[in-house]
KELUMVO-265737 format. One record per residue (C-alpha): x negated, y negated, z. Coordinates in steps of 0.05 Angstrom, whole numbers, padded with zeros to 5 digits, always signed. Layout:
KELUMVO-265737
XYZ;...
END
This chain:
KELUMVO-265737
-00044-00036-00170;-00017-00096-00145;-00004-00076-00069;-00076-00041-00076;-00103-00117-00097;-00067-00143-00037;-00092-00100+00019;-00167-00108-00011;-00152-00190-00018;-00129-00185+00060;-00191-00154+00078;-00232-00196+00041;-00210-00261+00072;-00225-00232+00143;-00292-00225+00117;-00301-00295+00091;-00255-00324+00149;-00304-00303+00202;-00368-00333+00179;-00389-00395+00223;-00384-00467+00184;-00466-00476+00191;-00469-00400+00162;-00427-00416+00102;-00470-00485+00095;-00538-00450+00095;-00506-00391+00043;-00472-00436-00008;-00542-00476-00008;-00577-00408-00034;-00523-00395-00072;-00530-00472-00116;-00607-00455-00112;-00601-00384-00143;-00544-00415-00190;-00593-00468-00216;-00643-00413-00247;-00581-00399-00290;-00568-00467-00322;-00605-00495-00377;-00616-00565-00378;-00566-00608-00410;-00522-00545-00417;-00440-00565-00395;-00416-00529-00334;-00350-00516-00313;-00355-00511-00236;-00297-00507-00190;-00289-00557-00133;-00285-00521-00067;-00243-00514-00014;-00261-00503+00068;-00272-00433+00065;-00299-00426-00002;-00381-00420-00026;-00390-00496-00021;-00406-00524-00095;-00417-00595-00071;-00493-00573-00071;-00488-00538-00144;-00453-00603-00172;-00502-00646-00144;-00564-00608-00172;-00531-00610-00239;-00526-00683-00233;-00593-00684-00220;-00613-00647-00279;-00572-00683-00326;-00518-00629-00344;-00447-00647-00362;-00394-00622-00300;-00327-00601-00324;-00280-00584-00270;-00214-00552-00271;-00148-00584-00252;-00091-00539-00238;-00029-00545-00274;+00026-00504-00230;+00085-00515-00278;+00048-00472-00328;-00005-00434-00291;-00058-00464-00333;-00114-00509-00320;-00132-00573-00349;-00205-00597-00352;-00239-00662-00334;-00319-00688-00333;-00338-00709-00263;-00387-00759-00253;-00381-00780-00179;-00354-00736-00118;-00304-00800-00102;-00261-00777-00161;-00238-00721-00119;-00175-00729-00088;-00144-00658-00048;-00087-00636-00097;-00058-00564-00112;-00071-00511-00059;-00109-00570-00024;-00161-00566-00083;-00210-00626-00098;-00182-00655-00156;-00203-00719-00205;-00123-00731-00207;-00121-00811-00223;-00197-00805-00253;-00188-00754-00310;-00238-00765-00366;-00215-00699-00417;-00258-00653-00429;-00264-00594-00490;-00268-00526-00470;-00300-00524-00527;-00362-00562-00495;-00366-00513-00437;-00436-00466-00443;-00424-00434-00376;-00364-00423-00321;-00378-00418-00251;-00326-00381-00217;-00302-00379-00143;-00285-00305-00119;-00247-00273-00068;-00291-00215-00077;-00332-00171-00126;-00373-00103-00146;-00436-00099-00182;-00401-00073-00238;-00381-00153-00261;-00314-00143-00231;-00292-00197-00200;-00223-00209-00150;-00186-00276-00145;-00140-00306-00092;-00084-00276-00144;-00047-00328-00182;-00091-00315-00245;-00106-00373-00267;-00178-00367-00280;-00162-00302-00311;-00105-00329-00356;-00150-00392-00381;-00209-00341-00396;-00156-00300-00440;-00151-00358-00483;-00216-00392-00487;-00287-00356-00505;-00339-00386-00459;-00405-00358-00472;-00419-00341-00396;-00380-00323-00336;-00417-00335-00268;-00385-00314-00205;-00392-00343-00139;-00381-00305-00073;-00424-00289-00010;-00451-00222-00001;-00404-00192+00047;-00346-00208-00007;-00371-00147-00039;-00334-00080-00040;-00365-00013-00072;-00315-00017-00126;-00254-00061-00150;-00193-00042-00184;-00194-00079-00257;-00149-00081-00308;-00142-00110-00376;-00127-00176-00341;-00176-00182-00300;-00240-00215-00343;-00308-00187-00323;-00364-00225-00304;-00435-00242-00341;-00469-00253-00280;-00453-00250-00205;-00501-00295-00147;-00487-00289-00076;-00534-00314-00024;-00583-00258-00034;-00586-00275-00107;-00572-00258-00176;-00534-00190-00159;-00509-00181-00224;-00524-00186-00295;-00489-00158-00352;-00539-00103-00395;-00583-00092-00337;
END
């Protein structure tokens, strides 16, 4: 399972690799639109900060701070393979950090997982069965084994998708998945 994972994460980075800077602009901005319909008002999100090749949440975070929602964001704890969570209130919190991450290391205002209505998830790809691929260091998958958030929303453009993943009991499925073209998945329908 794990060398099948591997070839299908190497083939899904070529995807994502390829896509022009202005492309991956114009797609994340659909995405945070599309995202938006999602999110009640005043409801906490936990939203990962993004990296250079990664659906761009910078747009998501600042529509939410429009609205008035709480923004949790995860800091990555390698010693334990866990993540710790902080509010944001102002993009010039983050610093780059782990993996090169956006991080509020230095501006840390704790937050409750608790607190957390709905998790926004970055994705190295996905079906529309909910399944849902990281870069493979688990640790979105290990914190969702320990805390219940009500909803799981993963991020990814549209050619991240493959026909069908392989899952196991790790792996935690998706309530929703939005790509550029939209809301491509929701759990029941």
């Amino acid at each position: 399972m794990r060398e099948l994972k591997n070839s299908i994460r190497q083939i899904l980075r070529q995807r994502k690799d390829i896509m022009m800077p202005e492309e991956r602009r114009e797609k994340s901005q659909s995405i945070s639109r599309h995202l938006m319909e999602l999110i009640q008002p005043g409801e906490t999100v936990m939203v990962f900060t993004s990296k250079e090749k990664e659906v761009n949440t910078e747009p998501l975070i600042k529509s939410l701070f429009q609205q008035g929602n709480p923004v949790v964001v995860p800091i990555i704890v390698k010693e334990d393979v866990s993540l710790r969570l902080s509010y944001l209130r102002d993009f010039s919190a983050l610093v780059p950090s782990t993996f090169g991450v956006p991080e509020p290391i230095g501006s840390e205002i704790p937050a409750a997982t608790e607190d957390i209505g709905t998790i926004i998830l970055p994705m190295l790809g996905f079906d529309r069965t909910g399944g849902r691929i990281g870069y493979g260091a688990g640790y979105y998958d290990r914190f969702l084994s320990k805390h219940r958030i009500p909803r799981k929303i993963g991020v990814a453009f549209a050619c991240q998708e493959m026909d069908n993943l392989p899952v196991d009991e790790n792996d935690a499925p998706m309530d929703s998945i939005v790509t550029e073209d939209g809301i491509v998945y929701q759990k029941g329908e």
